[in-house]
C-alpha positions in Angstrom: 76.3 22.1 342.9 75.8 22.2 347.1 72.9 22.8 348.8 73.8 26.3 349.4 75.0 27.4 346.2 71.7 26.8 344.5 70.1 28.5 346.6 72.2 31.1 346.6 71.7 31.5 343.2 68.2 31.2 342.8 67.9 34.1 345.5 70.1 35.9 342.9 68.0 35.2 340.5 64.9 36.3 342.3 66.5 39.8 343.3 67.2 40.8 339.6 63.5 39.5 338.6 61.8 41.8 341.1 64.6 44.5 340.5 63.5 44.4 336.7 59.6 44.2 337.3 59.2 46.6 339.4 59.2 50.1 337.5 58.7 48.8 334.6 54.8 49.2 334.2 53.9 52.8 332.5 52.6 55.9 334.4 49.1 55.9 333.7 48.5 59.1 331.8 46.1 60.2 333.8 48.8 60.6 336.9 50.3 63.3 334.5 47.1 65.4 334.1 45.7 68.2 336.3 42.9 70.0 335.1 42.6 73.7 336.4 39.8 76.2 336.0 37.2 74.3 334.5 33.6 75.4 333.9 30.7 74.7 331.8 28.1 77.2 330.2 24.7 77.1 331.8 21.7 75.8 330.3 18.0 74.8 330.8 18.3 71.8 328.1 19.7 70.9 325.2 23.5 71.7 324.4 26.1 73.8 326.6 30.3 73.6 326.4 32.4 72.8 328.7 35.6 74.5 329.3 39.1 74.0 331.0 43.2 73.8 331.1 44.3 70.5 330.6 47.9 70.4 332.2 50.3 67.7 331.5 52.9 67.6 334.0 54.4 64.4 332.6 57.3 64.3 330.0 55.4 62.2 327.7 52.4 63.0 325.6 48.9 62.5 326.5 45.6 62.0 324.6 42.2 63.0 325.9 39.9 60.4 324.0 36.2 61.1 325.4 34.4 62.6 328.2 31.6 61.8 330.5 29.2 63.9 332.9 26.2 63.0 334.8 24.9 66.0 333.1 24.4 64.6 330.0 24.0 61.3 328.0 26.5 62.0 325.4 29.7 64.0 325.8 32.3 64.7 322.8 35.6 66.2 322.3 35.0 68.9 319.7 36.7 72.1 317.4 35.9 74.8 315.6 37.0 74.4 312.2 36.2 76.4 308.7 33.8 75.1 306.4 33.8 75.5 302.7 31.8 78.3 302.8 34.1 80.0 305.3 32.2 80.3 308.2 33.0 78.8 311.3 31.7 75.3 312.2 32.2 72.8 314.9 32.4 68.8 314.8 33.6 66.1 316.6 37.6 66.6 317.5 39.2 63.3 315.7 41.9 61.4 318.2 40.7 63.5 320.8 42.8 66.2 322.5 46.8 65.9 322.3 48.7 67.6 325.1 52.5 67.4 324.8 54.6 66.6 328.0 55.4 69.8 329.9 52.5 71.5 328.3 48.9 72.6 328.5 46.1 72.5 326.5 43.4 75.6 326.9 39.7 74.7 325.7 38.2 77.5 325.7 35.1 79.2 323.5 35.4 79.3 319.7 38.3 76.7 319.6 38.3 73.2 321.5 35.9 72.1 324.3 34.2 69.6 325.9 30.3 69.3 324.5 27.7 68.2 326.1 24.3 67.0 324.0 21.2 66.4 325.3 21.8 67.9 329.2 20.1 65.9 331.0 18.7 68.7 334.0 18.9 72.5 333.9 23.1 73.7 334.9 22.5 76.6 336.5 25.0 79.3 337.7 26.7 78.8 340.5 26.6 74.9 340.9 28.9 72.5 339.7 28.8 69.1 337.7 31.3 66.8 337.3 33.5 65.5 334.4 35.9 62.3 333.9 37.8 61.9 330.9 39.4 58.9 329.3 42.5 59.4 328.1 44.2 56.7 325.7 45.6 54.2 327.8 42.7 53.8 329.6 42.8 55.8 332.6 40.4 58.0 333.6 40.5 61.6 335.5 37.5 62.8 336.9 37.5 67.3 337.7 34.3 69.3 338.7 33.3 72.0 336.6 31.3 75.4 338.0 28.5 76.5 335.9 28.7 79.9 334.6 26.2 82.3 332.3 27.7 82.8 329.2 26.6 84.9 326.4 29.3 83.9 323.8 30.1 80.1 322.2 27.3 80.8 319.9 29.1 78.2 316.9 27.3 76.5 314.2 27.4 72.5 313.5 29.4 70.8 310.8 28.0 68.2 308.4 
């Protein structure tokens, strides 16, 4: 083989390597997310809810595995769910929140939210703390929140 025929085809070579690499790597989910009208129920201390739409814009699923805020040293993903007695509890959400491509998920008081355990300073009305969620793969989106009074999300814990 010449000179210029190897190389030749080793510069072929190299075109269909970087062809092939280069959209192969997934979208993060997190580049599919876009969280609208998000707000959290004020609270001097102890426990409040946060609340929000969780659009996918994506074709594929996404899974919303934990949440953080400043606002508080431990953050879940939780439901509402009936007890054996009937009345309504909430717990921990397990495998987080699922929100199809195309779709969007609504938490919202008396069914999924964001909870927040332990708030760390008083969330008054009016100002705004800050979220990031963890979805799956490993990426992270991070939305701000408004705090809001709220008389209602008045649910009882699970065992």
């Amino acid at each position: 083989m010449t000179f210029g025929r190897t190389l030749l085809v080793a510069l072929a070579a190299g075109t269909l390597l970087v062809g092939c690499s280069s959209n192969d790597a997934p979208t993060p989910e997190a580049d599919s997310v876009t969280v609208r009208e998000a707000w959290v129920k004020a609270a001097d201390d102890g426990m409040t809810s946060a609340f929000a739409e969780i659009q996918n814009t994506g074709e594929g699923q996404v899974r919303v595995v934990s949440a953080q805020s400043p606002s508080s040293p431990m953050v879940e993903l939780h439901e509402i769910v009936s007890s054996a007695d009937g009345s309504m509890v909430m717990k921990p959400k397990d495998g987080g929140f699922t929100v199809a491509g195309g779709e969007t998920k609504v938490l919202q008081a008396g069914d999924d939210h964001i909870m927040l355990m332990g708030v760390s300073a008083p969330l008054d009305p009016g100002s705004d703390t800050e979220f990031t969620l963890t979805f799956e793969d490993g990426s992270t989106s991070t939305f701000t929140a408004q705090v809001r009074e709220f008389a209602g999300a008045q649910e009882n814990y699970g065992g």
